[in-house]
N, C-alpha and C positions, 0 to 999 in steps of 0.2 A: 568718514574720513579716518584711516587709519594712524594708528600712533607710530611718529617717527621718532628714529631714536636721537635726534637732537633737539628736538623738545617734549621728548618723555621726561616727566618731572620736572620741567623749568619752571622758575615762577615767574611770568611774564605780567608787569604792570600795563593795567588798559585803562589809559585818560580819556576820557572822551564825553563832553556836555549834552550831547544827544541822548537819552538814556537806551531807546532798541537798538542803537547802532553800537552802543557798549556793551550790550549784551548778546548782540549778535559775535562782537568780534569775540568775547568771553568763552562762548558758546563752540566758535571756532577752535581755539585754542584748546580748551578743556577737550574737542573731539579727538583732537589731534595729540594729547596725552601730557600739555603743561597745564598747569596751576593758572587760573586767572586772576590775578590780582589786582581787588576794584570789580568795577569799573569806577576811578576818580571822577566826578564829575563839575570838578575846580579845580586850577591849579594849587591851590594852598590843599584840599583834600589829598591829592597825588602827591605832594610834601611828606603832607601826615604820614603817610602810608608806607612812605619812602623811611621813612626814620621809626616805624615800627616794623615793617617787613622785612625780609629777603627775598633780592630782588635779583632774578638772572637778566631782566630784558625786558621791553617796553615798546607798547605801541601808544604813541601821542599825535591825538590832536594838535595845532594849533594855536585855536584862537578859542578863550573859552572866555565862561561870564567873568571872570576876574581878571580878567588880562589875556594875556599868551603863556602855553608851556614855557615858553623860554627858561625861566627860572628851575623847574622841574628837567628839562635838556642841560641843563650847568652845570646840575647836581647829578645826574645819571654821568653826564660824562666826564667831570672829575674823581667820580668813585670806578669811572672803566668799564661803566654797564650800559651795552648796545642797545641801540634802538633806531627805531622808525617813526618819521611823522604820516600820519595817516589824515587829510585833512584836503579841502578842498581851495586850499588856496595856493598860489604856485610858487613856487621855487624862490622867485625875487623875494618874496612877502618873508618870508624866514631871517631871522639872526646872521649876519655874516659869519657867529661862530659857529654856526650849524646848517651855513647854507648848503654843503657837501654831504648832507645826511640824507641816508634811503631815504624816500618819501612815497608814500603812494597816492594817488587821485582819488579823491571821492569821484564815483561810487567805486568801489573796489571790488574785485571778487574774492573770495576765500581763499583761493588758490593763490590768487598774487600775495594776500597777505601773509600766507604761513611761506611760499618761498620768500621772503623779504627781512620777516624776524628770524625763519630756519636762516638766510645766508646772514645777518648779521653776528648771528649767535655763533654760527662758523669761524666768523672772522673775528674775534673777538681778540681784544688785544690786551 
């Protein structure tokens, strides 16, 4: 996959408690020429990470052993950093404060997920 220039250099947070499906999505990103940061595989870990990184963008999970991202989506999006839920559960299941957020379906292909983080990362506000 070639590097595009809107996420050449990003450092994109990957949550996700499955460990190959975190390293797969890693794996994507870093082809495609961002920084993978993580893969969190808790939400208190993607906390952590959050408050020692820099962070342009973020692909999350849902539902992990410790609860929901929710708390991890609160804190991205009061700091004004885009993201995407990538998870298999649907749209209802989500936070009303993030029921509006890109999401993609598990299983996903690579393709959907780099245009998903590239158009969030576009629209960033």
């Amino acid at each position: 996959m070639p590097s595009t220039g809107v996420l050449a250099g990003r450092r994109i947070l990957v949550v996700e408690d499955e460990a190959l499906i975190g390293l797969w999505i890693a794996e994507i990103l870093e082809a495609s020429g961002a920084l993978a940061i993580g893969p969190a595989g808790s939400a208190a870990e993607a906390l952590a990470l959050i408050e020692r990184e820099s962070v342009d963008g973020a692909v999350l999970d849902y539902k992990m052993p410790d609860g929901t991202t929710e708390p991890v989506a609160d804190l991205l999006a009061a700091r004004g950093v885009p993201f995407v839920f990538a998870t298999g559960y649907y749209q209802g299941a989500l936070a009303a404060a993030h029921a509006n957020r890109p999401r993609l379906d598990k299983t996903f292909a690579a393709e959907e997920l780099l245009a998903a983080i590239t158009s969030v990362l576009r629209h960033r506000r």
